[in-house]
DRENDO-1510 file (C-alpha; in Angstrom, 1 decimal, always signed):
<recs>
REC; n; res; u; v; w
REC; 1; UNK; +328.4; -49.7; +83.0 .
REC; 2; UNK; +327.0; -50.6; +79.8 .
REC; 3; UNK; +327.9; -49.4; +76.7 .
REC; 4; UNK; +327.2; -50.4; +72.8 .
REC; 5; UNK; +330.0; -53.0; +71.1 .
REC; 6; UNK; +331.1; -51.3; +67.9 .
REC; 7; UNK; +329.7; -52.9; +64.6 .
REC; 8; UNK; +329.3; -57.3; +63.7 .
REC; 9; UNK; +332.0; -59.2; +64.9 .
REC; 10; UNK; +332.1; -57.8; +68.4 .
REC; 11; UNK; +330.5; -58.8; +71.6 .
REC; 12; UNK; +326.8; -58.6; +72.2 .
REC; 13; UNK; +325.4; -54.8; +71.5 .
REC; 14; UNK; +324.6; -54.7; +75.1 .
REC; 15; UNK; +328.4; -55.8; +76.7 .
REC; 16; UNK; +330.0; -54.2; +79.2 .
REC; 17; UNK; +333.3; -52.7; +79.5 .
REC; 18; UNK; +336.0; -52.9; +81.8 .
REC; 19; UNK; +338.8; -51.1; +82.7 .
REC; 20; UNK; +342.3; -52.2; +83.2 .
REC; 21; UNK; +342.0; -52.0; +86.3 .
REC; 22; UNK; +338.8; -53.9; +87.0 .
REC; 23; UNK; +340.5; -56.9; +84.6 .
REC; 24; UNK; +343.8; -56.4; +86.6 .
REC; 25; UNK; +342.1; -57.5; +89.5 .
REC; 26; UNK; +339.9; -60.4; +88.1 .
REC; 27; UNK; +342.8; -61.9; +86.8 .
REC; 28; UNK; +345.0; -61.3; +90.2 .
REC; 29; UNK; +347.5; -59.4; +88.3 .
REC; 30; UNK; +349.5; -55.8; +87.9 .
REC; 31; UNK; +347.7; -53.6; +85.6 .
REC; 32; UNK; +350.7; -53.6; +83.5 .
REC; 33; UNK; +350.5; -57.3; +82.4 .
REC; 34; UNK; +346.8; -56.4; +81.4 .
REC; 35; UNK; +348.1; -53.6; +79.2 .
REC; 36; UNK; +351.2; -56.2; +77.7 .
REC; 37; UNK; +348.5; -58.9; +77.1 .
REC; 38; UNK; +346.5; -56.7; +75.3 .
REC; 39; UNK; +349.4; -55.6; +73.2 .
REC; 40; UNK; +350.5; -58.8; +72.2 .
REC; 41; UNK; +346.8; -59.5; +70.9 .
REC; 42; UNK; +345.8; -62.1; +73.7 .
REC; 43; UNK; +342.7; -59.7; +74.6 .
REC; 44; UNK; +340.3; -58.0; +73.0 .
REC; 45; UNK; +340.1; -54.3; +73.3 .
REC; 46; UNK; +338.7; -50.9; +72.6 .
REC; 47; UNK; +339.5; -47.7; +72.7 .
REC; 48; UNK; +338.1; -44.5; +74.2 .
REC; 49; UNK; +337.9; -41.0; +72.7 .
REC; 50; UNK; +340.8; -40.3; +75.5 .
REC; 51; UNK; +342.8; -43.3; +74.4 .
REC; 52; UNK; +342.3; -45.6; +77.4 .
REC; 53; UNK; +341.6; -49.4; +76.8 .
REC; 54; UNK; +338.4; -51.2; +77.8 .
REC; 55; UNK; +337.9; -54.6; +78.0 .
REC; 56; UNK; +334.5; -57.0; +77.0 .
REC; 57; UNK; +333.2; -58.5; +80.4 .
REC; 58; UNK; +331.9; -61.4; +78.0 .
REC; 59; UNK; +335.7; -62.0; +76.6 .
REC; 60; UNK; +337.1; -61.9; +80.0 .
REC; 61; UNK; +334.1; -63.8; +81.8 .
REC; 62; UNK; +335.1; -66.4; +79.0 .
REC; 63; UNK; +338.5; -66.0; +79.2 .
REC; 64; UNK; +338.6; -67.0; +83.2 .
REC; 65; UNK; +336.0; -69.7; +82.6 .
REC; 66; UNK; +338.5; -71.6; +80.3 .
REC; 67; UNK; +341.4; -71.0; +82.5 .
REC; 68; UNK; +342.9; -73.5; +84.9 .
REC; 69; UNK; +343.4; -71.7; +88.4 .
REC; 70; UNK; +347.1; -70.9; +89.5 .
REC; 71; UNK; +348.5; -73.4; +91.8 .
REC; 72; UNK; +348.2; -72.0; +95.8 .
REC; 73; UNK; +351.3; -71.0; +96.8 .
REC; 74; UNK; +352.6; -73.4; +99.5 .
REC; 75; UNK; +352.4; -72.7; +103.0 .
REC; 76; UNK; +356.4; -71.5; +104.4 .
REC; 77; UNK; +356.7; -71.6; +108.0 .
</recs>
């Protein structure tokens, strides 16, 4: 889905959004930690007219890209 960035200083006028959800599971985590990152500032958000948080594919594209991957959990037989 692509929607307008707000105003200068956002992401490109022609970014797309993403849910919780959709971040959640890029990032392999519980929806939850998405919402406590984003509270704590570490990503970038906006808010609907219903008052649900989307995220800027470009940020989190980024964001991934700049990331060292989580060690593989050993193998317990």
């Amino acid at each position: 889905m692509l929607i307008p960035a707000p105003g200068p200083g956002h992401a490109t006028s022609a970014d797309e959004l993403l849910t919780r959800g959709e971040v959640a599971r890029l990032f392999r985590v519980d929806p939850k930690t998405v919402t406590k990152w984003a509270q704590a500032g570490k990503l970038r958000t906006i808010r609907t007219l219903g008052g649900h948080r989307r995220f800027y594919a470009s940020d989190i594209r980024t964001y991934l890209r700049n990331t060292k991957p989580a060690p593989a959990a050993k193998d317990r037989r």
